[in-house]
GUVEXMAR-675680 format. One record per residue: residue number from 1; residue in one letter; z, y, x of N, C-alpha, C in turn. Coordinates in Angstrom, 2 decimals. Each point is the difference from the previous one (the first is absolute). Example, Ala and Ser with C-alpha at 12.3 -4.5 7.8 and 13.67 -1.06 7.14 Angstrom:
BEGIN
1;A;7.80;-5.69;13.19;0.00;1.19;-0.89;0.00;1.20;0.90
2;S;-0.72;1.05;-0.35;0.06;1.19;0.82;0.73;1.09;-0.77
//
This chain:
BEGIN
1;X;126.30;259.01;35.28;-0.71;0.65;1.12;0.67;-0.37;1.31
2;X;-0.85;-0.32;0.83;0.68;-0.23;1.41;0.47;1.13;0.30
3;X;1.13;-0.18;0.94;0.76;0.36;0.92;-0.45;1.42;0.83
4;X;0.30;1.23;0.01;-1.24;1.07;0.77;-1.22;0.16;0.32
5;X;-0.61;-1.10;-1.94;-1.42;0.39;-0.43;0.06;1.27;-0.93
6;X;-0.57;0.85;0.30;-0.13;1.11;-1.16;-0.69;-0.42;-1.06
7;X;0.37;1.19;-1.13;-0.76;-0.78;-1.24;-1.41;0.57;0.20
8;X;-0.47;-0.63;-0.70;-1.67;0.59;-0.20;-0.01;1.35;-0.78
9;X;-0.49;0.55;0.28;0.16;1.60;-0.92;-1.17;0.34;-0.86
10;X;0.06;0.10;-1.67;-0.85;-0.30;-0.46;-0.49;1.62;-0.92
11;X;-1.01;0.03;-0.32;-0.44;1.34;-0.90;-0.43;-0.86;-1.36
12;X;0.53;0.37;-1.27;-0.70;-0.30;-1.26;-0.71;0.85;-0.67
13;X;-1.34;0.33;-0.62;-0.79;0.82;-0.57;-0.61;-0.30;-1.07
14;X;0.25;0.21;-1.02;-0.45;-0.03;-1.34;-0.30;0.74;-0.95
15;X;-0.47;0.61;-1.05;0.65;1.33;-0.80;0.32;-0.74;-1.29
16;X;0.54;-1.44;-0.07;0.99;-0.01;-1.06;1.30;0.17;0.44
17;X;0.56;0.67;-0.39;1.52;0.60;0.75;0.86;-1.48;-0.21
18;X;-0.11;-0.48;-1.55;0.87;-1.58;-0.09;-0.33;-0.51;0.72
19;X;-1.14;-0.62;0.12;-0.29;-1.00;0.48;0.35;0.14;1.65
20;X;-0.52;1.01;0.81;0.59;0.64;1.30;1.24;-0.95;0.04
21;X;0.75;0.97;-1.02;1.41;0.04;-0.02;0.68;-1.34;-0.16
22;X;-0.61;-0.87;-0.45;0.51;-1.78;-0.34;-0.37;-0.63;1.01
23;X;-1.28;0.29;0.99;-0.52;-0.63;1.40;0.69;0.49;0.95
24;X;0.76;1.38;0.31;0.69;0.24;0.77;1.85;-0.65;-0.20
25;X;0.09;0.09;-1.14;1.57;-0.56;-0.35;-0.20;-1.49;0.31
26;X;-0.68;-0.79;-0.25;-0.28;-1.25;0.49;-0.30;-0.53;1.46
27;X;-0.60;0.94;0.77;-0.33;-0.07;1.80;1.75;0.27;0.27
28;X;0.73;1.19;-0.26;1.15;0.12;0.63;0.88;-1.06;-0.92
29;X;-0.23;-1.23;-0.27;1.06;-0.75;0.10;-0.49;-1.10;1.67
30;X;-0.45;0.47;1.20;-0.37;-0.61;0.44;-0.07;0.42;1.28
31;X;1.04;-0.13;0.65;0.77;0.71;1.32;-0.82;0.27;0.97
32;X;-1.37;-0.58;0.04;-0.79;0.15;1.24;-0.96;0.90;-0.90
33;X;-0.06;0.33;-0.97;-1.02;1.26;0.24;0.69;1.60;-0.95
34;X;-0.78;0.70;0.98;0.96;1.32;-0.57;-1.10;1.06;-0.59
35;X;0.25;0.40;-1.00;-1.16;0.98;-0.88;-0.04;1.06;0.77
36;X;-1.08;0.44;1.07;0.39;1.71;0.68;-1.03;0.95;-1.09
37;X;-0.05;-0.47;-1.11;-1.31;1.11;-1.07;-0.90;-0.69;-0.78
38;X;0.22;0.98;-1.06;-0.83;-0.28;-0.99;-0.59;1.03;-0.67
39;X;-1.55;-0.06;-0.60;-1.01;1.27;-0.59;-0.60;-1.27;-1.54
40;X;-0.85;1.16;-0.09;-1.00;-0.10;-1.14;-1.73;0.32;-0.09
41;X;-0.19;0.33;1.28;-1.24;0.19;0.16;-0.63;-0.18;1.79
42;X;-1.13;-0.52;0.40;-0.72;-0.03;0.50;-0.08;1.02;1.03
43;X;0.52;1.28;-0.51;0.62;0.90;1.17;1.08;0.49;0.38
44;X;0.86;-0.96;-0.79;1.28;-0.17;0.61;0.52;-1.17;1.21
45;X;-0.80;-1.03;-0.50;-0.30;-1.21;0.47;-0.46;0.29;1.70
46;X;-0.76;1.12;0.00;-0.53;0.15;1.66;1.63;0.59;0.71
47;X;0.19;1.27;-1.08;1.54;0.53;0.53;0.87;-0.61;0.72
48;X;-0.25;-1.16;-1.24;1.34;-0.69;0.44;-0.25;-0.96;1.15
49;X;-1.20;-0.29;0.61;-0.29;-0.68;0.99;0.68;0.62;1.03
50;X;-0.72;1.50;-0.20;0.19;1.18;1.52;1.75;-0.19;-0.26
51;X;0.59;0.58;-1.02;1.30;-0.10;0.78;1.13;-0.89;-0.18
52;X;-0.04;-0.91;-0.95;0.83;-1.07;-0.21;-0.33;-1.17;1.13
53;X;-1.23;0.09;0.90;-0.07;-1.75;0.33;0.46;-1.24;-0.13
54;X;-0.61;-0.07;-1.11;0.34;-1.36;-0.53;-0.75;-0.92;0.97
55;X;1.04;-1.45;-0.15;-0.92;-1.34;0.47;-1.10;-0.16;-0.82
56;X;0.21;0.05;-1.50;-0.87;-0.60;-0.85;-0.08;1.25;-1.56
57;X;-0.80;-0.39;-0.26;-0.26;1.24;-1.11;-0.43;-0.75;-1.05
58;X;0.40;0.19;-1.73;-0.64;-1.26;-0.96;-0.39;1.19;-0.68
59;X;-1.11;0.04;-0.37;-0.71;1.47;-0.34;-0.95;-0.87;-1.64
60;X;-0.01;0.54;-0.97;-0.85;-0.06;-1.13;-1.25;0.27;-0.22
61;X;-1.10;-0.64;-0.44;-1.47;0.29;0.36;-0.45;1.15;-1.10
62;X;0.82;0.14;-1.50;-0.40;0.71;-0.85;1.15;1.38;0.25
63;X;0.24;0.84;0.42;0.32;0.87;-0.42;-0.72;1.52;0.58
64;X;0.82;1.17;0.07;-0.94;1.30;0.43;-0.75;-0.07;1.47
65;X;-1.13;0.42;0.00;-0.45;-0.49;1.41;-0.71;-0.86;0.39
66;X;0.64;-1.33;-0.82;-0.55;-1.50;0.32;0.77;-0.51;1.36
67;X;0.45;-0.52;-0.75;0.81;-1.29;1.58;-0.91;-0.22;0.41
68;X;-1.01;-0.67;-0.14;-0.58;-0.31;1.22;-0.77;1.02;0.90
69;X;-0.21;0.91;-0.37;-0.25;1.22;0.73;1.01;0.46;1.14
70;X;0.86;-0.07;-0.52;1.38;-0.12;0.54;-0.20;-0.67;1.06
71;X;-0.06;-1.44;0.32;-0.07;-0.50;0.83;-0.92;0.18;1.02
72;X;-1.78;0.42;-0.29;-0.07;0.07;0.67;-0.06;1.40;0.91
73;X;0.59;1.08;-0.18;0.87;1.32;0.54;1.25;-0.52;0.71
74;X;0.68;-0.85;-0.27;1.19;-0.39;0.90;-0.81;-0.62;1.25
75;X;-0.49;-1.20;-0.38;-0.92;-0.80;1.63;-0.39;0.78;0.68
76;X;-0.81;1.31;-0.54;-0.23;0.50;0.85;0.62;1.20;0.70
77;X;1.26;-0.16;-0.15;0.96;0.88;0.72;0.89;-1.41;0.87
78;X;0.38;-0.63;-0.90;1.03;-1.03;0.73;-0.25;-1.17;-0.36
79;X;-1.44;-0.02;0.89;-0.37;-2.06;0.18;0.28;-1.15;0.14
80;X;1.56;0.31;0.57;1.23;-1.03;-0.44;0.52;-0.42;-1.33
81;X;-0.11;0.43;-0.70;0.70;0.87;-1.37;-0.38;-1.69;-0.76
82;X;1.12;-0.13;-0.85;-0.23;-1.39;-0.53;0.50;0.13;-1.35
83;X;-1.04;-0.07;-0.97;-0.37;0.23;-1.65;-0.37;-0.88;-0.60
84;X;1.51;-0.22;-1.40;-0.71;-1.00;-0.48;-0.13;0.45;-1.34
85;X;-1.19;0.00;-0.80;-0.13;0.35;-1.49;0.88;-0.70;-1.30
86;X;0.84;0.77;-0.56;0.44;-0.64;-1.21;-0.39;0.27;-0.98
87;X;-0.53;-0.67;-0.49;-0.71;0.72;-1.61;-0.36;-0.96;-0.92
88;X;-1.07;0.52;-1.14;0.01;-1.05;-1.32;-1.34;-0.47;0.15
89;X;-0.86;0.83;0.60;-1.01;0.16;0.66;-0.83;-1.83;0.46
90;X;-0.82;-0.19;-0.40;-0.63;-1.10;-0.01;-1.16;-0.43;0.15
91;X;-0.42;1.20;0.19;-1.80;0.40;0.31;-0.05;-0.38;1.73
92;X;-0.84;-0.98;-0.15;-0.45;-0.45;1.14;-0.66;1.23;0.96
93;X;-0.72;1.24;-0.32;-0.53;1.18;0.98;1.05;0.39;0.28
94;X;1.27;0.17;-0.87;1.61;0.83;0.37;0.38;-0.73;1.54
95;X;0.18;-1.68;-0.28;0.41;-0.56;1.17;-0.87;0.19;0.91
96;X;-1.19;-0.68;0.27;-0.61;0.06;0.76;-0.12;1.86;1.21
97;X;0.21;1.00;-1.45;-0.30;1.41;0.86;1.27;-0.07;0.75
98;X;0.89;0.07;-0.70;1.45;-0.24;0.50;0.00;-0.38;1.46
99;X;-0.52;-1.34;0.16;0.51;-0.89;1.42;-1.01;0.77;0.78
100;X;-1.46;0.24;-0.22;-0.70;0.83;1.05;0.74;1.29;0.42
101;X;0.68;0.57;-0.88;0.11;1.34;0.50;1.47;0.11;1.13
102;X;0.20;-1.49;-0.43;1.19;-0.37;0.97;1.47;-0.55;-0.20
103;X;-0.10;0.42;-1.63;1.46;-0.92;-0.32;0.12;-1.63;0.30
104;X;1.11;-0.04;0.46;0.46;-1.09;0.37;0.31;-1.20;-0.67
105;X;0.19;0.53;-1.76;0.20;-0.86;-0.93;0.15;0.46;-1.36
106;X;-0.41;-1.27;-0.90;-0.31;0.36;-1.36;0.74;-0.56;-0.65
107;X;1.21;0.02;-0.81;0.83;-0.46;-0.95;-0.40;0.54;-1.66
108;X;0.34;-0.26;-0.71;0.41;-0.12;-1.58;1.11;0.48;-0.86
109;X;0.15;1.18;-0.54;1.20;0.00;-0.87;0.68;-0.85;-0.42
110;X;0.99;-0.33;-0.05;0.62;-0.85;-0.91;0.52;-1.40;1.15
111;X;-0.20;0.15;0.91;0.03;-0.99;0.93;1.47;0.08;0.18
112;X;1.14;-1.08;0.38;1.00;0.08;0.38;0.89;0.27;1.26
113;X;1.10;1.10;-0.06;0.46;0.63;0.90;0.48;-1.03;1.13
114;X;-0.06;-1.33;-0.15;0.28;-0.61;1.17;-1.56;-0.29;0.85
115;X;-1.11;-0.49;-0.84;-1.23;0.43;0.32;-0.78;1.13;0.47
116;X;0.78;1.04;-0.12;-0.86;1.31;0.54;0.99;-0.17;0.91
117;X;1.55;-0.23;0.39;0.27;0.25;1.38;-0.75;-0.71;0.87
118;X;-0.39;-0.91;-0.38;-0.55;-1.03;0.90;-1.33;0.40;0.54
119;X;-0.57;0.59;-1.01;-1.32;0.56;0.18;0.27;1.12;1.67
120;X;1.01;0.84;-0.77;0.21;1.24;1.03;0.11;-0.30;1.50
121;X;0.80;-0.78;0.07;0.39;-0.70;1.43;-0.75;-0.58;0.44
122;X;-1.36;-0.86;-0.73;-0.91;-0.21;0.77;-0.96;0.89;0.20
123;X;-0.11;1.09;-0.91;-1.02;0.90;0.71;0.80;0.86;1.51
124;X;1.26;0.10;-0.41;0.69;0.45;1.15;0.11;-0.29;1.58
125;X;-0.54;-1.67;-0.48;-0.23;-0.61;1.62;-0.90;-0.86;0.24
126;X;-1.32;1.04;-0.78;-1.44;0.17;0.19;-0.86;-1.06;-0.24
127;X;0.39;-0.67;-1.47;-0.54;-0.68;-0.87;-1.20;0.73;-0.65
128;X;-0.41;-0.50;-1.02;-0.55;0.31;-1.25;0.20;-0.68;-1.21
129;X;-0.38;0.71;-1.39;0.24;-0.84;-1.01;-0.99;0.90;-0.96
130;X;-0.79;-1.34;-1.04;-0.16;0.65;-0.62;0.38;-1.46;-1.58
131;X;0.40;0.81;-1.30;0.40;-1.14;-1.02;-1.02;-0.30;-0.26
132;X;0.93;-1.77;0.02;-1.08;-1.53;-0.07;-0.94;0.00;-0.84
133;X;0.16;0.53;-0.97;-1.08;0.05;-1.30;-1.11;1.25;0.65
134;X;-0.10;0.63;0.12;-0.83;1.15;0.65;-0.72;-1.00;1.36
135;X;1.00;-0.52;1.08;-0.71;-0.40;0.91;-1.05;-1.28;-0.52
136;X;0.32;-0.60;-0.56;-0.78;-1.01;-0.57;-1.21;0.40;-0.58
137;X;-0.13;0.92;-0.75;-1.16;0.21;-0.75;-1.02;0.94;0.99
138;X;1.02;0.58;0.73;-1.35;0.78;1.57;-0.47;-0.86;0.57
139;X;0.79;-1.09;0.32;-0.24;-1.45;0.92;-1.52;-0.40;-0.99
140;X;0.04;-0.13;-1.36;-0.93;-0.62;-0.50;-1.33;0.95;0.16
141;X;-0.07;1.31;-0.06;-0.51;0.80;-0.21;-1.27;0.04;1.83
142;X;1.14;0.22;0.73;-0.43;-0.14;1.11;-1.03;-1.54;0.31
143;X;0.21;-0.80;-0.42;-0.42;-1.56;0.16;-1.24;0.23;-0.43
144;X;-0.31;0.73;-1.50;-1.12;0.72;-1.28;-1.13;0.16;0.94
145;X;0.68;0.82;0.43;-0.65;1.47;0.64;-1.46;-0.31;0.82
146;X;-0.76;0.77;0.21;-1.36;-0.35;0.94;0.58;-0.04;1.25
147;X;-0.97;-0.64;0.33;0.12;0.31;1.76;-0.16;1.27;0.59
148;X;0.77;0.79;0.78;-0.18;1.21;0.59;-1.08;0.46;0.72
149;X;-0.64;0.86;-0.26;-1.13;0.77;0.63;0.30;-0.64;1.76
150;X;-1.17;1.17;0.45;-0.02;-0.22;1.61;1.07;0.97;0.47
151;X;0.98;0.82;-0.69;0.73;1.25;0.63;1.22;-0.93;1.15
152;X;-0.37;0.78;1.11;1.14;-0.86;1.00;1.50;-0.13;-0.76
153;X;1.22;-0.79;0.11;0.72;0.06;-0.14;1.08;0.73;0.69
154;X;-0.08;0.17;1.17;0.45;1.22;1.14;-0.01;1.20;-0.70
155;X;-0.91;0.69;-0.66;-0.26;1.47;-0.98;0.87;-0.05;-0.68
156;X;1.03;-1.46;-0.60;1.35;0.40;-0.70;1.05;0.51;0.44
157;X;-0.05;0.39;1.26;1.68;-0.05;0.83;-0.08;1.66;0.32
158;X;1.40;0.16;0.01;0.02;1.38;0.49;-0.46;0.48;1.58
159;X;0.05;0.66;0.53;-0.04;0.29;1.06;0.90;-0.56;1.22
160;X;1.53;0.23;-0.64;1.19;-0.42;0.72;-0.10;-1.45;-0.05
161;X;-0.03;-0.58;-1.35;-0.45;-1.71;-0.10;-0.85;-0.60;1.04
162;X;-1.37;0.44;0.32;-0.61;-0.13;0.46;0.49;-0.41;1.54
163;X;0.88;1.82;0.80;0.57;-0.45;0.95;0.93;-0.80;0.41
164;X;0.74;-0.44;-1.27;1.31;-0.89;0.30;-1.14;-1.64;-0.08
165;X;-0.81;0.13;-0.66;-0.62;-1.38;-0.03;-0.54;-0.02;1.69
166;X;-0.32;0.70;0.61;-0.90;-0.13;1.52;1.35;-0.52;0.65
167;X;1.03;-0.27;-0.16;1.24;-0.24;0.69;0.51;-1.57;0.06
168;X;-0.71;-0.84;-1.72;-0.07;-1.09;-0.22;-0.53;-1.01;1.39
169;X;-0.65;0.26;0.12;-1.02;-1.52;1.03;1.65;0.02;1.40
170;X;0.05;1.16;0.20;1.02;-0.20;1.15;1.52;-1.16;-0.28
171;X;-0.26;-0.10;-1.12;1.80;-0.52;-0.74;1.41;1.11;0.23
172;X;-0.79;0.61;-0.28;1.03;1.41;0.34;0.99;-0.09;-1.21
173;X;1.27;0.50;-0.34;1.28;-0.51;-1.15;-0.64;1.68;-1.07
174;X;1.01;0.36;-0.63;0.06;0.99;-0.67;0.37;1.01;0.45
175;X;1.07;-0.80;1.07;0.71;0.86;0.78;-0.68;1.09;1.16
176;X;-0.19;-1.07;0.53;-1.03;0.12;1.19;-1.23;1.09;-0.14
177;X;-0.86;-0.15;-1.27;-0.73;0.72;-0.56;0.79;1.57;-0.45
178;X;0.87;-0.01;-0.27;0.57;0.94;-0.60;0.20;1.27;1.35
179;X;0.70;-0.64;0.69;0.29;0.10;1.28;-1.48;1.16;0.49
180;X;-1.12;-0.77;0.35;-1.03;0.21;0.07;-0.51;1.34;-0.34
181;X;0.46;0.22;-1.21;-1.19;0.95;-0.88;1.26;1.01;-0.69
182;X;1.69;-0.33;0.63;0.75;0.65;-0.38;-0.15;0.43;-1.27
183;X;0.01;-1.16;-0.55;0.80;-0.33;-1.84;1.22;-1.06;-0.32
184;X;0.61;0.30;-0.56;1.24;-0.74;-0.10;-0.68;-1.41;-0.76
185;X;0.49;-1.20;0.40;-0.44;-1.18;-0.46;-0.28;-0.26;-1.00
186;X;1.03;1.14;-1.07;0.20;-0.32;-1.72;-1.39;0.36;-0.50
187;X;-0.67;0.99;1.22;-0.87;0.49;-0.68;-1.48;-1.02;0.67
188;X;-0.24;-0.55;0.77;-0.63;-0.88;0.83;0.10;-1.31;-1.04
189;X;1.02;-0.41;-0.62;-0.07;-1.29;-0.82;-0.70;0.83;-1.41
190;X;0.16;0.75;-0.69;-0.62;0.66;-1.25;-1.77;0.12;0.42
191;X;-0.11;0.80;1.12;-1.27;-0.49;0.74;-0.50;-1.20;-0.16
192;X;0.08;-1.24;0.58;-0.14;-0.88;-0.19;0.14;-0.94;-1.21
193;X;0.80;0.24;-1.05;-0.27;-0.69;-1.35;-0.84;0.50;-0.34
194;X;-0.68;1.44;-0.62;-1.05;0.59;-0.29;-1.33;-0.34;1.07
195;X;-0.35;-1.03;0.92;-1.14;-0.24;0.88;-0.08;-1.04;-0.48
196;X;1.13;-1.05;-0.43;-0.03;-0.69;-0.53;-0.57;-0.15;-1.36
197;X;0.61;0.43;-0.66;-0.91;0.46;-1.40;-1.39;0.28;-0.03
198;X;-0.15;0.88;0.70;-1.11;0.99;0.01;-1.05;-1.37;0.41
199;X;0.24;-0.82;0.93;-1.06;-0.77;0.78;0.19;-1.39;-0.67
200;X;0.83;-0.32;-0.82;0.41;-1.35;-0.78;0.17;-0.88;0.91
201;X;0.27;-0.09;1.21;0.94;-0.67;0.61;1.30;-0.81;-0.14
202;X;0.28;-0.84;0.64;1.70;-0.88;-0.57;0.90;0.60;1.52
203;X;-0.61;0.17;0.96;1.06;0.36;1.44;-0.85;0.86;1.01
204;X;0.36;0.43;0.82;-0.39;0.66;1.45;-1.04;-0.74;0.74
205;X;0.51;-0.96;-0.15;-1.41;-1.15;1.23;-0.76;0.39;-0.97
206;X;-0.30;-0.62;-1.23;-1.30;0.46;-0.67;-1.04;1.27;-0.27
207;X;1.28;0.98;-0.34;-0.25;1.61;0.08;-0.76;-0.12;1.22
208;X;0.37;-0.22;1.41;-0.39;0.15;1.20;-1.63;-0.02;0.48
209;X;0.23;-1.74;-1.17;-2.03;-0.68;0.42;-0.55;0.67;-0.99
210;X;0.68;0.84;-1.34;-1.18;0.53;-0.46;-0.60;1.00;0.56
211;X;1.11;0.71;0.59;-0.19;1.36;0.70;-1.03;-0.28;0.99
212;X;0.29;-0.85;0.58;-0.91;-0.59;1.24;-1.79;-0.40;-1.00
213;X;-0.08;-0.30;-0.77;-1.22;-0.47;-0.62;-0.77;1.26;-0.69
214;X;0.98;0.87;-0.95;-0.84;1.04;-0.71;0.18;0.92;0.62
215;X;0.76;0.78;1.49;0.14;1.43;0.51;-2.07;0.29;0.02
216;X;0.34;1.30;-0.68;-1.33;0.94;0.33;-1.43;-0.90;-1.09
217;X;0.47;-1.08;-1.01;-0.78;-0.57;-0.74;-1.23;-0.82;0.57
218;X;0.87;-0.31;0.90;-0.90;-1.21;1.00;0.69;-1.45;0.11
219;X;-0.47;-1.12;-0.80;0.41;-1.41;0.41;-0.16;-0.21;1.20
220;X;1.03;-1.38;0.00;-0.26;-0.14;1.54;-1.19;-1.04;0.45
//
């Protein structure tokens, strides 16, 4: 860990107590991140949002509650909040509900502890991930798929999305934006990967001309 970088502060949630217990003994061999909590259910999981603040939270999709329920009760308290699913879980509706409701990323049991750090730290500095085998077969799925109705694509974004996207055409930073609408940047870049997503975009200039082409479901 660099030099008067703090570690990332992490929450684990599971209700297998081993398994918990072997994912957390394995993160603390690893100086930059520090366990501030760990539960077993879906409403512990919010708890521990409110008072542990974690950077990152690795939350389980099967247990009391439903992880992914979970998640999406955290977004909508703390829209910053960066979640990545660990589980055995392989059902393409699991992932897919998962990333809509806002987690940040989808991993695999069994994956290796030098691999999930890696995972963590990039969701930490506002990546995404989801495992290769999963992304591949959505990739194919998506390709399948019909062509989308007439529903604007704008109707996907939140409200706040929406306003941080009206900020695009200017070349305004994250910063700058943040600044703006008085949100801290961390939370202005999480904004923006999810517009991204949401609009299947690759960058900002693009986000920008779509915005510019479909606002209010009018081509140009």
């Amino acid at each position: 860990m660099a030099s008067g970088q703090r570690p990332i502060r992490l929450v684990v949630v599971d209700d297998h107590p081993l398994y918990r217990s072997g994912v957390i003994a394995t993160l603390r061999d690893y100086d930059d991140i520090d366990v501030v909590g760990q539960g077993g259910s879906a409403g512990e999981a919010l708890e521990l949002m409110r008072t542990a603040r974690p950077d990152v939270a690795l939350l389980d999709v099967s247990m009391p509650g439903n992880g992914i329920a979970a998640v999406g009760a955290i977004v909508a308290e703390h829209p910053d909040a960066r979640i990545v699913m660990l589980t055995v879980s392989e059902e393409d509706d699991d992932v897919m509900t998962a990333l809509k409701s806002g987690a940040s990323g989808y991993a695999l049991k069994g994956i290796g502890g030098d691999d999930l750090i890696a995972i963590i730290r990039d969701i930490h500095a506002g990546d995404t991930y989801v495992a290769p085998k999963l992304a591949g077969r959505l990739l194919k799925q998506d390709r399948a798929a019909p062509a989308p109705g007439p529903q604007n694509p704008m109707e996907l974004l939140s409200q706040r999305e929406r306003t941080v996207l009206d900020f695009l055409p200017e070349g305004m930073s994250n910063k700058e934006i943040g600044l703006r609408l008085g949100l801290h940047e961390k939370t202005v870049k999480h904004h923006m990967t999810r517009i991204l997503q949401k609009l299947r975009v690759r960058n900002r200039v693009e986000a920008a001309v779509f915005a510019r082409l479909h606002r209010d479901g009018r081509n140009a």
